[in-house]
GUFILUM-597654 format. One record per residue (C-alpha): x, y, z; residue number from 0; chain; residue in three letters. Coordinates in Angstrom, 3 decimals, padded with zeros to 6 digits. Each point is the difference from the previous one (the first is absolute). Example, Ala and Ser with C-alpha at 12.3 -4.5 7.8 and 13.67 -1.06 7.14 Angstrom:
BEGIN
          x          y          z    nr   kette   rest
    012.300   -004.500    007.800     0       A    ALA
    001.370    003.440   -000.660     1       A    SER
***
This chain:
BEGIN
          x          y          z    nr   kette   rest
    064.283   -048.109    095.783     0       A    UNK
    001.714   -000.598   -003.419     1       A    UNK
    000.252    001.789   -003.042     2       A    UNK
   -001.032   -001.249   -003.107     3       A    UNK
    000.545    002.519   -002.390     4       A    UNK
    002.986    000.817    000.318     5       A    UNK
    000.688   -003.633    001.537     6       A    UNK
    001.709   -000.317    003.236     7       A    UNK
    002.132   -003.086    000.595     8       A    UNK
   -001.428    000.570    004.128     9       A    UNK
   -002.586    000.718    002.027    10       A    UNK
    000.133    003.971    000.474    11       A    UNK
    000.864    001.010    003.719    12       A    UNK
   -000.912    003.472    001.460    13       A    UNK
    003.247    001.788   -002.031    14       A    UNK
   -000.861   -001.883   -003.032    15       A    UNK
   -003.321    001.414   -000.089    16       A    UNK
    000.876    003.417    001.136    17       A    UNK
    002.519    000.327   -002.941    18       A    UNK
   -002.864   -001.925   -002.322    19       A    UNK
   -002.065    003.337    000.852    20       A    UNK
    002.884    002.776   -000.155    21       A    UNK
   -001.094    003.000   -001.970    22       A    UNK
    002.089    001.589   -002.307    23       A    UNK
    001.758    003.296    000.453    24       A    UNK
   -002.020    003.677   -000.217    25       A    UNK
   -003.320    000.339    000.001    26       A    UNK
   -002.878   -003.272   -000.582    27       A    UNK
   -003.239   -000.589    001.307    28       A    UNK
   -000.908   -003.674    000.345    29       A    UNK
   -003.655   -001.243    000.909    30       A    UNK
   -000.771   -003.284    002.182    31       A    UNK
   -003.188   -001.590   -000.244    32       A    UNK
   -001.236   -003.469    000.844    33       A    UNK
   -002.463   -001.592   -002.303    34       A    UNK
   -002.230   -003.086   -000.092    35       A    UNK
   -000.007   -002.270   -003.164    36       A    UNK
   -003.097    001.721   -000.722    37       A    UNK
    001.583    003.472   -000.091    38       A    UNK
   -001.799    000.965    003.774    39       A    UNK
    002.138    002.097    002.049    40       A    UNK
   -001.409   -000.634    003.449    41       A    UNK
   -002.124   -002.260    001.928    42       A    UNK
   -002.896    001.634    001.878    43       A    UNK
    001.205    003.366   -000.767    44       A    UNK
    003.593   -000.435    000.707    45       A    UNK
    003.232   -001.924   -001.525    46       A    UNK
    001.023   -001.905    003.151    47       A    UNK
   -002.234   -002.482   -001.196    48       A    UNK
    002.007   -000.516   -002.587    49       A    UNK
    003.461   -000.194    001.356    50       A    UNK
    002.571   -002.349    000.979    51       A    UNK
    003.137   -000.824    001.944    52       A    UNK
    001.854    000.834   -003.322    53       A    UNK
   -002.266    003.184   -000.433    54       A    UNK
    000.919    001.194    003.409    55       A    UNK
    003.835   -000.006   -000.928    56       A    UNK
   -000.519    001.598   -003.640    57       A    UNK
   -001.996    002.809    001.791    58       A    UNK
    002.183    000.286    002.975    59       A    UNK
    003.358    000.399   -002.608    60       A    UNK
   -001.865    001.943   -002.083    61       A    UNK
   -000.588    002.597    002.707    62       A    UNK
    003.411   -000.219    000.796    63       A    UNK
    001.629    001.498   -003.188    64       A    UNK
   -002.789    002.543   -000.072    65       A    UNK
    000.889    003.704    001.031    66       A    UNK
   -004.149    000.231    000.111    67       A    UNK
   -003.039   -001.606   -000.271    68       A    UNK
   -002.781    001.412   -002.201    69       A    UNK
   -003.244   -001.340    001.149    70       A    UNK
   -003.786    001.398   -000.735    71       A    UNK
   -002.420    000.844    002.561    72       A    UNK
   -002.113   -002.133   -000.599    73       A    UNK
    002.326   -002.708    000.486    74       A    UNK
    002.153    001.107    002.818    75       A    UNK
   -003.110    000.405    001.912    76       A    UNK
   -001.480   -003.327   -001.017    77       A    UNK
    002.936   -001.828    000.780    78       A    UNK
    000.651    001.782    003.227    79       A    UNK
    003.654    001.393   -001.163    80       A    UNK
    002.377    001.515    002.733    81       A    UNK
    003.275    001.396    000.094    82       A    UNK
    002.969   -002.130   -001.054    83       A    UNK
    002.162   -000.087    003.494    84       A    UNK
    003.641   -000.650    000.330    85       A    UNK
   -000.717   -002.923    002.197    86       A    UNK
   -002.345   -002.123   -002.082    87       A    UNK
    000.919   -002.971   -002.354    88       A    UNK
    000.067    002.634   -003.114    89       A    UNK
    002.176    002.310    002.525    90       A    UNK
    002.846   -002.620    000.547    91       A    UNK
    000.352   -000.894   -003.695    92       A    UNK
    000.543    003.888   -000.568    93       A    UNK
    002.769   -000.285    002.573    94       A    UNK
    000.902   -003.488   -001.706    95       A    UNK
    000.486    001.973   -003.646    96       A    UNK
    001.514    003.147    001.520    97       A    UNK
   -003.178    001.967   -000.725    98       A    UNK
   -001.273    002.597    002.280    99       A    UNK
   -002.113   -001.583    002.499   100       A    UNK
   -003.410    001.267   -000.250   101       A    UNK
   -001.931    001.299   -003.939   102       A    UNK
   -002.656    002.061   -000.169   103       A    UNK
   -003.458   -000.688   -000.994   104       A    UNK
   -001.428    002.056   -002.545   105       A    UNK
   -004.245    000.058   -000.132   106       A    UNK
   -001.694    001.094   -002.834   107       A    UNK
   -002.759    001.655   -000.051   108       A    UNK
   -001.766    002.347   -002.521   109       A    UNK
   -002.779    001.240    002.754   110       A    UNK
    003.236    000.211    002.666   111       A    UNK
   -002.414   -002.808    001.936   112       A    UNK
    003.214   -001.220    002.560   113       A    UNK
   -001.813    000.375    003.548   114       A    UNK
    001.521    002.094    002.458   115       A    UNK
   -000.141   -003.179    002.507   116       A    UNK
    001.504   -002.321   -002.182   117       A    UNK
    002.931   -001.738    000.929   118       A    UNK
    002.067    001.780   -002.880   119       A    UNK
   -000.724    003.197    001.136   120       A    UNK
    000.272   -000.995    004.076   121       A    UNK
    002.990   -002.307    000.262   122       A    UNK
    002.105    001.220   -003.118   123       A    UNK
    003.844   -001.500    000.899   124       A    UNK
    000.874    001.917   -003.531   125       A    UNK
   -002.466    002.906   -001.269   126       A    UNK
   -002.871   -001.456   -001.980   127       A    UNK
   -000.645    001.497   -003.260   128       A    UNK
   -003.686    001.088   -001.467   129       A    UNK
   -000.091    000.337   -003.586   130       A    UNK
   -002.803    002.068   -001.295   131       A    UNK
   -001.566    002.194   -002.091   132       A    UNK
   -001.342    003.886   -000.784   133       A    UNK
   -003.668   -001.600    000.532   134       A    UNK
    000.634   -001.110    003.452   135       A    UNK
   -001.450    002.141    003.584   136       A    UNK
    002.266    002.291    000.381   137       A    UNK
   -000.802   -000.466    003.925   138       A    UNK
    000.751   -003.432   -000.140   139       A    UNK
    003.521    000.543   -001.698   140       A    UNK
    000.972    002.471    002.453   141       A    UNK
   -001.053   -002.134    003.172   142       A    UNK
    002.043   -002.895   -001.501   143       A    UNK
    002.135    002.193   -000.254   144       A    UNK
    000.318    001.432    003.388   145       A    UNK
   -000.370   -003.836    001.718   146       A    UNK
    003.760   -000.275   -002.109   147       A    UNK
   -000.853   -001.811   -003.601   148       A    UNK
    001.869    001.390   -002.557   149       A    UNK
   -003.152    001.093   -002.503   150       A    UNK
    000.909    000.276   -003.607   151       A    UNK
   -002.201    001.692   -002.406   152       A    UNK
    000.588   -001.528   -003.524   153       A    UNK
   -002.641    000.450   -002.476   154       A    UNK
   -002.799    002.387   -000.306   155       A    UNK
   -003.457   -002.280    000.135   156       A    UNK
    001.670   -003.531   -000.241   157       A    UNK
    003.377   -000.758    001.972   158       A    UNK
    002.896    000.090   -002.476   159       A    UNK
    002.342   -003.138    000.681   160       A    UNK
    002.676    000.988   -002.554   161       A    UNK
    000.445    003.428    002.241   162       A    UNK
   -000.648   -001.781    003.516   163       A    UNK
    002.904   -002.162   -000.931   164       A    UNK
    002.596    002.926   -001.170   165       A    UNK
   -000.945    001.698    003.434   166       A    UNK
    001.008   -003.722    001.606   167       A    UNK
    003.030   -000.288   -002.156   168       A    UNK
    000.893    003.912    001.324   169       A    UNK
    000.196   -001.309    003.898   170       A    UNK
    001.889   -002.892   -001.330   171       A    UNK
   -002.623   -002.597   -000.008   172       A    UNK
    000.911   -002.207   -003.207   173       A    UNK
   -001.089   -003.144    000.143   174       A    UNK
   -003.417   -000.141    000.415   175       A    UNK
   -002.011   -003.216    001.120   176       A    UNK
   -003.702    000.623   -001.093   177       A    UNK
   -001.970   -002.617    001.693   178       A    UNK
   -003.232    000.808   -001.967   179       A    UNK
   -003.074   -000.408    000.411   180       A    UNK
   -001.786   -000.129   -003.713   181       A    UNK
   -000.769    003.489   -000.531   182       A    UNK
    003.468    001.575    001.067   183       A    UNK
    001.826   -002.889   -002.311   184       A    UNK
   -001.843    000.706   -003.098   185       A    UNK
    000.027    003.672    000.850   186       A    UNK
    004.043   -000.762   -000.037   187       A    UNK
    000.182   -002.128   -002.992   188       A    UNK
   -001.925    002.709   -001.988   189       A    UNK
    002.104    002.376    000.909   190       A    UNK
    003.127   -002.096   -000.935   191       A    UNK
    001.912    000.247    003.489   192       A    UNK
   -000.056   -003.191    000.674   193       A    UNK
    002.916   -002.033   -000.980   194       A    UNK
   -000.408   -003.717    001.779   195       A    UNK
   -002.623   -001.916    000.940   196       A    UNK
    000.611   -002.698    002.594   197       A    UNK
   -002.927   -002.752   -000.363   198       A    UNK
   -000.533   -002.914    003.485   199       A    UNK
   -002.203   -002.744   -002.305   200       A    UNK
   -001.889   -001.490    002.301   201       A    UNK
   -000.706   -003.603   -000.989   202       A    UNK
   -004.354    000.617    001.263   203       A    UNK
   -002.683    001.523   -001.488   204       A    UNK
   -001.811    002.542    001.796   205       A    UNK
   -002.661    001.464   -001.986   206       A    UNK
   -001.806    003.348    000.632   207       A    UNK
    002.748    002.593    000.278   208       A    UNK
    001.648    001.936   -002.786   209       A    UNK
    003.073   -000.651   -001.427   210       A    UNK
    003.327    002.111   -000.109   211       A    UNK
   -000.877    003.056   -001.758   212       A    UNK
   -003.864   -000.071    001.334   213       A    UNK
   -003.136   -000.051   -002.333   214       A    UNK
    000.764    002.679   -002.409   215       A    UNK
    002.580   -000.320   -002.702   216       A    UNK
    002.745    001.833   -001.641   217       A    UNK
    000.164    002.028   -003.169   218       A    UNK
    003.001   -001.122   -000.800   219       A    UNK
    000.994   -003.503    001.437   220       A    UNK
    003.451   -000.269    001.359   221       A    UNK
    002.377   -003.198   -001.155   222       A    UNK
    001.984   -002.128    002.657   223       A    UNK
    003.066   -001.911   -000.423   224       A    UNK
    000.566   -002.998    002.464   225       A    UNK
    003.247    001.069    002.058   226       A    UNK
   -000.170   -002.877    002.623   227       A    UNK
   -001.706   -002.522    001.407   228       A    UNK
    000.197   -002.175    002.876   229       A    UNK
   -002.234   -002.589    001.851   230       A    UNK
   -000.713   -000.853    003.324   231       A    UNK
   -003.137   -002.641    000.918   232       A    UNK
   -001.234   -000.129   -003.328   233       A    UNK
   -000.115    004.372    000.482   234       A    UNK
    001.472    001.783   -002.619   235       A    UNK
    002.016    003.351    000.540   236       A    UNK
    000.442    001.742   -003.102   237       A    UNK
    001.514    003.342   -001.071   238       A    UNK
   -000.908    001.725   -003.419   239       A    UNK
    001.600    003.359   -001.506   240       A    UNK
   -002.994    002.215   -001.481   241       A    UNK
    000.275    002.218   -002.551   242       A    UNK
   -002.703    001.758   -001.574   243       A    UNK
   -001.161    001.656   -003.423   244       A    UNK
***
């Protein structure tokens, strides 16, 4: 992999591209996404179809820095998500960077929708978080609850992201890796927590799957500046700061 913008005089090993991807200092959510040159997200319902050698490293670093992942429901359960363990490729890059070894996952969910047989609730190697709102069964919050996920309530009829990340932030969980899908990133953007997009270009086009931020639009479009870009196999990984209003 090499960097274009800024330019890199070498190809960038594994510590090139883990200091490529180092957040800065306090608190900064960053979002991942991989997107066709049509704008599609996935491929058949999911983003695999999408991704790349290249991709697989970007993710896998990305994870790394994170203190948590911030995924909705609809997408960890489409995409099969499971704990991140100390002993998987993600695991030894933590070790690699001096990060603790293992990062919660974080499901959101406004109907509190996380089955009670999923592997985030069964196999947790660090307590999986439900975010949620007033709206949701209050049944279903307190058997998540009981089975060991750490529920929080954070809006009345809609979940409030703003609030779900302060509560984060207050159990030290500061960088935040939201790994989408559509609905939770715009939901983020419009709410102006998001701080980075990270953007795998993949050089097909897929067709028939929405882009980034879903159907819908925003009320007030956000504006990107280009941070970095690098290239591997004609795939582009790029990294914008947002900013919105």
């Amino acid at each position: 992999m090499r960097g274009l913008l800024p330019p890199t005089e070498s190809w960038l090993d594994d510590q090139g591209l883990a200091e490529a991807y180092r957040p800065p200092a306090g608190r900064h959510v960053r979002a991942n996404f991989v997107a066709a040159l049509d704008g599609a997200t996935s491929v058949d319902g999911k983003s695999a179809g999408l991704g790349s050698d290249g991709d697989k490293r970007v993710f896998r670093v990305l994870r790394a820095w994170a203190d948590v992942v911030l995924v909705g429901h609809g997408t960890s359960s489409a995409e099969g998500y499971k704990p991140l363990t100390a002993d998987s490729p993600v695991g030894r890059i933590r070790a690699e960077l001096g990060r603790p070894p293992t990062a919660p996952v974080v499901v959101v969910s406004k109907r509190a929708s996380l089955a009670l047989d999923d592997p985030l609730v069964t196999d947790p190697v660090s307590p999986t978080y439900l975010v949620t709102c007033g709206s949701a069964d209050v049944g279903r919050r307190e058997e998540l609850a009981a089975a060991g996920v750490r529920v929080l309530v954070c809006g009345d009829d809609d979940v409030d992201l703003p609030a779900a990340l302060d509560r984060l932030a207050q159990d030290g969980l500061e960088h935040v890796l939201c790994e989408g899908g559509p609905s939770l990133f715009r939901a983020a953007v419009a709410a102006g927590v998001v701080d980075e997009l990270c953007l795998t270009i993949a050089p097909v086009l897929a067709g028939g799957a929405p882009g980034v931020l879903g159907d819908a639009g925003l009320d007030d479009p956000a504006s990107a500046q280009l941070v970095q870009l690098l290239e591997e196999d004609g795939v582009l990984f790029s990294r914008y700061r947002l900013s919105t209003g």
